[in-house]
C-alpha positions in Angstrom: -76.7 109.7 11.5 -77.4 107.4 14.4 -79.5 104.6 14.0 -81.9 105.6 17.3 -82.4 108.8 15.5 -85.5 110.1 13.3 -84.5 112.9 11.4 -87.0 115.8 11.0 -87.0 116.0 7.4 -89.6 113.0 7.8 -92.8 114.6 7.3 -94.2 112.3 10.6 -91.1 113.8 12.6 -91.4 117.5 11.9 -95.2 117.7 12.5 -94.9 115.5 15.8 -92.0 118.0 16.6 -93.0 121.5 15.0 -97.1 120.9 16.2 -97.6 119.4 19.3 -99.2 120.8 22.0 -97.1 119.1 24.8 -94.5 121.3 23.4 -95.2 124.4 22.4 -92.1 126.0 23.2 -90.2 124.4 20.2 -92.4 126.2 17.4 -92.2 129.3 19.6 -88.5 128.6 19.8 -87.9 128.4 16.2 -90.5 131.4 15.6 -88.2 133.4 17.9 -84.7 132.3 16.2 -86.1 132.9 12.6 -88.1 136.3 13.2 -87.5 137.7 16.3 -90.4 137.5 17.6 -90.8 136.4 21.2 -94.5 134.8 21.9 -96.3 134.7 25.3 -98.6 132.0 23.9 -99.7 130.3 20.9 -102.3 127.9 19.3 -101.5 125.2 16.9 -104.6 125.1 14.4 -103.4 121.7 13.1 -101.9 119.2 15.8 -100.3 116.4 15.4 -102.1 113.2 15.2 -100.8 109.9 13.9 -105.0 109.3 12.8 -104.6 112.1 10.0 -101.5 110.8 9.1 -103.5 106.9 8.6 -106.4 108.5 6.9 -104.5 110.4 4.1 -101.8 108.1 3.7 -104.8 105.0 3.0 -106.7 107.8 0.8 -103.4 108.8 -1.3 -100.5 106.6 -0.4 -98.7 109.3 0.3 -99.3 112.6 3.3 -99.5 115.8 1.8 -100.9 119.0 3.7 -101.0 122.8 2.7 -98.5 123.6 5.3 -97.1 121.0 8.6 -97.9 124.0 11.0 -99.7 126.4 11.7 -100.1 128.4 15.0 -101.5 131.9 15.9 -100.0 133.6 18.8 -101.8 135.7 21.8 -101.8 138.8 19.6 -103.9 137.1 16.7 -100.7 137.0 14.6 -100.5 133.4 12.3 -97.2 131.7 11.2 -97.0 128.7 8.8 -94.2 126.5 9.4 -93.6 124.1 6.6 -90.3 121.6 5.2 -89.5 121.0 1.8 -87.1 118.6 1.2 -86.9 118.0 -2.6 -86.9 120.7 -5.3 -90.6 121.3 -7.2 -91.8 123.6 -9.8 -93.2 126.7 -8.8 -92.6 126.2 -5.3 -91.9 130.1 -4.7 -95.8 130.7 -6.4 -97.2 127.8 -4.0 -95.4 129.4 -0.6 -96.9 132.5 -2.0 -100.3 131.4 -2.3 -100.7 129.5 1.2 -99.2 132.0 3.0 -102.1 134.7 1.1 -104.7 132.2 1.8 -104.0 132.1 5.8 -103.9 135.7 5.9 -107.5 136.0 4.6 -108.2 132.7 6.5 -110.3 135.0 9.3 -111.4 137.4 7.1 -115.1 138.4 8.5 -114.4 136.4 11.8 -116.8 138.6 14.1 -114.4 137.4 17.0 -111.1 139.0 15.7 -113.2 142.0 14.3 -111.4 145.5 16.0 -113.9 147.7 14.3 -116.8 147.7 12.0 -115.1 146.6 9.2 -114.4 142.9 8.4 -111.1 143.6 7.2 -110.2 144.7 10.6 -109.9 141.0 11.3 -106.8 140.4 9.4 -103.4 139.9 10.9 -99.7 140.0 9.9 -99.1 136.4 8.8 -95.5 134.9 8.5 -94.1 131.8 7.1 -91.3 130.3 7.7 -90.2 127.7 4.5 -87.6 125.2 5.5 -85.6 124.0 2.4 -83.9 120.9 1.5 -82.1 122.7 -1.5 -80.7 125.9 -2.2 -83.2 127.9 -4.2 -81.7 131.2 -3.9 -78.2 130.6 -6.4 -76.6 133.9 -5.7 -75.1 133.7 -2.4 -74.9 131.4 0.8 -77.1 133.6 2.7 -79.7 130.4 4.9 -82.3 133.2 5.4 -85.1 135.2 3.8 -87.2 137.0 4.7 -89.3 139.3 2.1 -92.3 141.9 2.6 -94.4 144.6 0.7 -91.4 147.3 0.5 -91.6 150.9 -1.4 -87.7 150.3 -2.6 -87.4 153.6 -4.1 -88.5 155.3 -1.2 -87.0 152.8 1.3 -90.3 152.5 3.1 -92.5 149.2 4.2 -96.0 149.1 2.7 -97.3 148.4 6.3 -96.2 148.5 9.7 -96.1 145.2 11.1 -96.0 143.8 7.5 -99.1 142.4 6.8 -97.7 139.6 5.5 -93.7 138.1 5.3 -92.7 134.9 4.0 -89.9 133.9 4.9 -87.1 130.4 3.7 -84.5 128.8 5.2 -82.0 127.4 3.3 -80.4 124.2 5.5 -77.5 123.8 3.0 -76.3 126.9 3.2 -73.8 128.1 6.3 -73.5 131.9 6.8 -76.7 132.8 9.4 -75.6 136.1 9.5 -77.5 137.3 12.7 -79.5 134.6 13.1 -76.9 132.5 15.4 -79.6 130.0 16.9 -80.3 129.0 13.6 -77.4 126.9 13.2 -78.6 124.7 16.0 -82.1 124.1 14.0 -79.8 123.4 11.1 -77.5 120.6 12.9 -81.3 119.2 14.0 -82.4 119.3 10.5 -79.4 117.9 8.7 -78.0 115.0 11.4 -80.1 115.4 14.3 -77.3 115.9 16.6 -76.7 119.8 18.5 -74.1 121.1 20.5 -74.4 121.4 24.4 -75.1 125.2 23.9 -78.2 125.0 22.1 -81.4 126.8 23.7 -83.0 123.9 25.6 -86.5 124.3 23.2 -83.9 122.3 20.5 -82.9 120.0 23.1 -86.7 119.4 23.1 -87.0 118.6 19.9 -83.7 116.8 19.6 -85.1 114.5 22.3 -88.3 114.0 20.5 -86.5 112.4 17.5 -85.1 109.6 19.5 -86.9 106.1 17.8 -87.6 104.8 21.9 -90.4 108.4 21.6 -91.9 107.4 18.5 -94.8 104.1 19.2 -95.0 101.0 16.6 -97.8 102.5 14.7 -95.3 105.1 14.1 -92.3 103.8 13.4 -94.3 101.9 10.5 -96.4 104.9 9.2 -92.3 106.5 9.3 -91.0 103.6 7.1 -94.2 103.5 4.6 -93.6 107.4 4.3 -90.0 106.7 3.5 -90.7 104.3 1.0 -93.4 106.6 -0.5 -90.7 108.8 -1.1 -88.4 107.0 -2.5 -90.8 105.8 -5.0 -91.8 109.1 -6.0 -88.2 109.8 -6.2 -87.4 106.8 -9.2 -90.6 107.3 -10.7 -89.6 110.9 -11.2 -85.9 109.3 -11.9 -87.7 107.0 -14.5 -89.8 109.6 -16.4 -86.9 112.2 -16.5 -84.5 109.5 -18.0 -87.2 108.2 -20.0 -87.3 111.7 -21.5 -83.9 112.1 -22.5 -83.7 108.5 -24.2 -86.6 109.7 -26.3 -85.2 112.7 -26.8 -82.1 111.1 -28.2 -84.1 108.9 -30.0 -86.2 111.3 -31.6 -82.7 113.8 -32.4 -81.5 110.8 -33.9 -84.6 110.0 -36.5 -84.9 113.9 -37.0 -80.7 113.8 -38.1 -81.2 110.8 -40.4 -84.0 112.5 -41.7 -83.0 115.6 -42.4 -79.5 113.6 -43.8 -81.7 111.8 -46.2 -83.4 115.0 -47.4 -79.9 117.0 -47.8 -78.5 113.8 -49.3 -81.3 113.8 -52.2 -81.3 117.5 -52.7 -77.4 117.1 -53.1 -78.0 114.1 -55.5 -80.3 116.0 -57.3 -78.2 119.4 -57.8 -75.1 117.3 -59.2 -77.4 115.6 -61.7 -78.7 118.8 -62.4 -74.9 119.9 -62.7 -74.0 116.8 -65.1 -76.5 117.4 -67.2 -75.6 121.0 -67.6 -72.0 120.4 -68.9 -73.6 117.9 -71.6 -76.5 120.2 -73.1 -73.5 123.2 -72.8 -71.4 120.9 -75.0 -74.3 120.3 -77.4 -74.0 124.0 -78.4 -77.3 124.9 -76.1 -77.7 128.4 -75.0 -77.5 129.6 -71.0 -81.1 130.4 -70.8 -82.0 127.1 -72.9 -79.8 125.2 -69.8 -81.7 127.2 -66.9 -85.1 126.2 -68.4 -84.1 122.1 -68.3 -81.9 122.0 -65.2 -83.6 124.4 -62.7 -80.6 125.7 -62.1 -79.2 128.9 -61.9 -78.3 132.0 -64.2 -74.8 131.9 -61.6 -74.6 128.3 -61.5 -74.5 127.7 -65.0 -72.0 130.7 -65.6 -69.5 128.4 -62.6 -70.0 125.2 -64.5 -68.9 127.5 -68.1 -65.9 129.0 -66.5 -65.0 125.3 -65.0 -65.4 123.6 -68.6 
């Protein structure tokens, strides 16, 4: 990667590049290549600026939104853009759950009411998850897309779905029909496109030169960076901290568990011993059981051996 290049995996980057409203075309653009869905206009609910990015970071030491973007287009319809870079428990449950909680976002809005009924304010809502890391383990497949679907009868619970999440998987190569994803993905990965892209990702690819970003930044950028990193060894730390533990712990349970057979072990052969003496002395097989504990078959072995 070129040193005069911000890659959009940065979370400054991809909210300066995926909700700005100086260019609107690139999250309609990607909207587009992902879904199919061509948009005459569109409203960014949360844009870009580099204050909210100071006032979280000084609150938290770290920026952390629900989702990096989220627009709704002339029709009322609302799509969530968001980039996930690292891999996270329960990440499929969390998409989930923002995605449910912008579709009832305008529940009972009197202005996007089409009837009497406040559910008549509710619009298909789409996501679009970009991902780091391959989630999905059992094909190459970069894009999904999932909605309410009757699969037995082969029928959609809604027409438009009411609501469709949706991830794309930057690791992965076959696009299937979605060619103009592969220019998003060169964007993502090394910030470099071919000369055939749609000129939205030009946009954007522009955009992550440093000479567009200002001082302040460039330094929230680095600070970001290093807030990730950190988070990165910390989770290095603790998982490695784990495992010595773990081996630590293995290794007291084996000693004491070898300590306990070794007794029990010591035990039986006394046991044993001490049965071949009283057997000698003339005692009886029941008379033996009663002094050594041991076995009715135990003390028949030891017999046969003597």
């Amino acid at each position: 990667m070129p040193d005069n290049i911000i890659l959009p995996t940065n979370d400054l980057a991809f909210k300066k590049i995926f909700a700005n409203n100086q260019h609107k075309e690139i999250i309609k653009g990607l909207i587009q290549d992902f879904y199919g869905i061509t948009i005459k206009s569109i409203i960014i609910e949360n844009p870009y600026s580099i204050d909210e990015f100071n006032d979280i970071f000084d609150k938290k030491g770290y920026f952390a939104v629900e989702v990096d973007s989220f627009c709704t287009s002339e029709n009322n319809w609302k799509f969530s853009t968001e980039m996930q870079l690292l891999k996270r428990n329960f990440y499929p449950e969390r998409s989930l759950y923002y995605l449910c909680g912008k579709y009832n976002s305008t529940y009972g809005n009197t202005e996007l009411m089409r009837g009497e009924s406040k559910y008549s304010s509710l619009y298909p809502t789409f996501s679009i998850n970009i991902l780091g890391y391959n989630h999905f383990k059992s094909d190459q497949k970069a894009v999904r897309r999932f909605t309410l679907y009757d699969e037995e009868n082969q029928q959609p619970f809604h027409s438009p779905g009411l609501f469709t999440i949706g991830f794309f998987e930057l690791r992965k190569p076959d696009f299937d029909r979605y060619r103009n994803l592969r220019h998003w993905q060169d964007l993502f990965l090394s910030g470099q496109i071919s000369q055939d892209a749609p000129s939205y990702v030009k946009t954007a690819a522009d955009m992550l030169k440093t000479a567009n970003f200002s001082k302040e930044e460039r330094e929230m950028i680095n600070a970001l960076e290093k807030a990730t990193q950190d988070r990165i060894a910390e989770r290095e730390y603790a998982f490695n901290e784990g495992i010595e533990k773990g081996i630590e712990k293995g290794i007291e349970k084996g000693i004491e568990k070898g300590i306990e057979e070794g007794i029990e072990k010591g035990k039986k052969e006394n046991s044993v011993q001490i049965a071949k003496v009283l057997y000698k002395k003339g005692m009886s097989s029941d008379e033996i059981i009663d002094i050594t504990n041991l076995t009715r078959e135990e003390i028949q072995s030891i017999v046969e051996d003597l």
